[in-house]
C-alpha positions in Angstrom: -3.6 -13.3 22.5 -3.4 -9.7 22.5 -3.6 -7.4 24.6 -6.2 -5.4 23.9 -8.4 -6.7 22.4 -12.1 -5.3 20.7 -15.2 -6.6 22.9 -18.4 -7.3 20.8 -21.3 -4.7 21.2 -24.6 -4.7 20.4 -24.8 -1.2 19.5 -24.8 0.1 16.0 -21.5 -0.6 14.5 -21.7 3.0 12.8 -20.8 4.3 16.4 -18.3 2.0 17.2 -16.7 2.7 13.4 -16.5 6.5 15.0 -15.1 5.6 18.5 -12.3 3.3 16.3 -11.9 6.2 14.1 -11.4 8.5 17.3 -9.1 6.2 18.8 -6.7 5.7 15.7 -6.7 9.6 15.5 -5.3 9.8 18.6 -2.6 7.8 18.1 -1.6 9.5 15.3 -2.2 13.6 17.0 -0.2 11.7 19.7 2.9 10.4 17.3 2.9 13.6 15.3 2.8 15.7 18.6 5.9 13.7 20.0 7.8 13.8 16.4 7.1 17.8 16.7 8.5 18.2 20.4 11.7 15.5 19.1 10.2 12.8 22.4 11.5 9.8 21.5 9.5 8.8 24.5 6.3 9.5 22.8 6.7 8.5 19.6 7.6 4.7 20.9 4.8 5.1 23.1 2.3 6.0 19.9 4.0 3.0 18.0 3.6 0.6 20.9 0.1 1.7 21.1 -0.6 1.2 17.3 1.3 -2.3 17.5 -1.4 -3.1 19.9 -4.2 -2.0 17.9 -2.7 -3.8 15.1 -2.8 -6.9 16.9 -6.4 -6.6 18.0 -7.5 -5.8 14.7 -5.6 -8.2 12.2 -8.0 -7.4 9.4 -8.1 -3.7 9.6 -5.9 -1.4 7.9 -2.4 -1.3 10.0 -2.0 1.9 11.7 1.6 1.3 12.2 2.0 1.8 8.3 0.5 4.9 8.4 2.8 5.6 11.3 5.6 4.5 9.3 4.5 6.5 6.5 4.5 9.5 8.7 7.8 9.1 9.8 9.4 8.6 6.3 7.9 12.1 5.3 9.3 14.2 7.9 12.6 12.6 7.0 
Protein backbone atom coordinates (compact mmCIF):
# COMPACT_ATOMS: atom_id res chain seq x y z
CA UNK A 1 0.00 0.00 0.00
CA UNK A 2 1.29 3.41 -0.49
CA UNK A 3 1.86 5.90 1.28
CA UNK A 4 -0.05 8.50 0.33
CA UNK A 5 -2.60 7.73 -0.98
CA UNK A 6 -5.72 9.92 -2.82
CA UNK A 7 -9.00 9.94 -0.46
CA UNK A 8 -12.40 9.94 -2.45
CA UNK A 9 -14.34 13.29 -2.36
CA UNK A 10 -17.53 14.20 -3.18
CA UNK A 11 -16.71 17.44 -4.55
CA UNK A 12 -16.45 18.20 -8.17
CA UNK A 13 -13.62 16.28 -9.62
CA UNK A 14 -12.79 19.53 -11.76
CA UNK A 15 -11.44 20.97 -8.42
CA UNK A 16 -9.68 18.22 -7.37
CA UNK A 17 -8.17 17.88 -11.16
CA UNK A 18 -6.75 21.58 -10.19
CA UNK A 19 -5.44 20.79 -6.57
CA UNK A 20 -3.62 17.45 -8.48
CA UNK A 21 -2.52 19.81 -10.99
CA UNK A 22 -1.15 22.21 -8.16
CA UNK A 23 0.41 19.59 -6.43
CA UNK A 24 2.39 18.01 -9.39
CA UNK A 25 3.60 21.62 -10.15
CA UNK A 26 5.07 21.81 -7.16
CA UNK A 27 7.07 19.07 -7.32
CA UNK A 28 8.43 19.98 -10.38
CA UNK A 29 9.08 24.21 -9.30
CA UNK A 30 10.62 22.25 -6.35
CA UNK A 31 13.03 19.69 -8.53
CA UNK A 32 13.94 22.50 -10.97
CA UNK A 33 14.63 24.91 -8.03
CA UNK A 34 17.00 22.33 -6.38
CA UNK A 35 18.71 21.37 -9.97
CA UNK A 36 19.23 25.32 -10.26
CA UNK A 37 20.80 25.82 -6.61
CA UNK A 38 23.08 22.13 -7.59
CA UNK A 39 20.93 20.51 -3.89
CA UNK A 40 21.30 17.17 -4.32
CA UNK A 41 19.23 17.16 -1.24
CA UNK A 42 16.33 18.60 -2.97
CA UNK A 43 16.24 17.08 -6.05
CA UNK A 44 16.01 13.44 -4.15
CA UNK A 45 13.53 14.99 -2.06
CA UNK A 46 11.25 16.12 -5.36
CA UNK A 47 11.93 12.50 -6.75
CA UNK A 48 11.00 10.71 -3.56
CA UNK A 49 7.94 12.87 -3.50
CA UNK A 50 6.96 12.11 -7.26
CA UNK A 51 7.77 8.25 -6.50
CA UNK A 52 5.07 8.65 -3.97
CA UNK A 53 2.65 10.27 -6.12
CA UNK A 54 3.37 7.70 -8.67
CA UNK A 55 2.43 5.07 -6.38
CA UNK A 56 -0.86 6.60 -5.40
CA UNK A 57 -1.87 7.25 -8.78
CA UNK A 58 -0.82 4.09 -10.85
CA UNK A 59 -3.05 5.19 -13.79
CA UNK A 60 -2.00 8.66 -14.05
CA UNK A 61 0.74 9.98 -16.08
CA UNK A 62 4.11 9.29 -14.10
CA UNK A 63 5.62 12.45 -12.88
CA UNK A 64 8.80 10.82 -12.32
CA UNK A 65 9.17 10.62 -16.24
CA UNK A 66 8.69 14.09 -16.54
CA UNK A 67 11.27 14.45 -13.81
CA UNK A 68 13.49 12.27 -15.61
CA UNK A 69 12.84 14.11 -18.73
CA UNK A 70 13.94 17.25 -16.90
CA UNK A 71 16.95 15.96 -15.84
CA UNK A 72 18.17 14.61 -19.18
CA UNK A 73 17.74 18.17 -20.65
CA UNK A 74 19.79 20.11 -18.48
CA UNK A 75 22.43 17.53 -19.15
Amino acid sequence: MPKLALIPSDGPSEQLAQIEASVRASVVTDFLAAQQKGSLLGQLAAEFLASQIDDSTPDGPRLTDELDALRNLAA
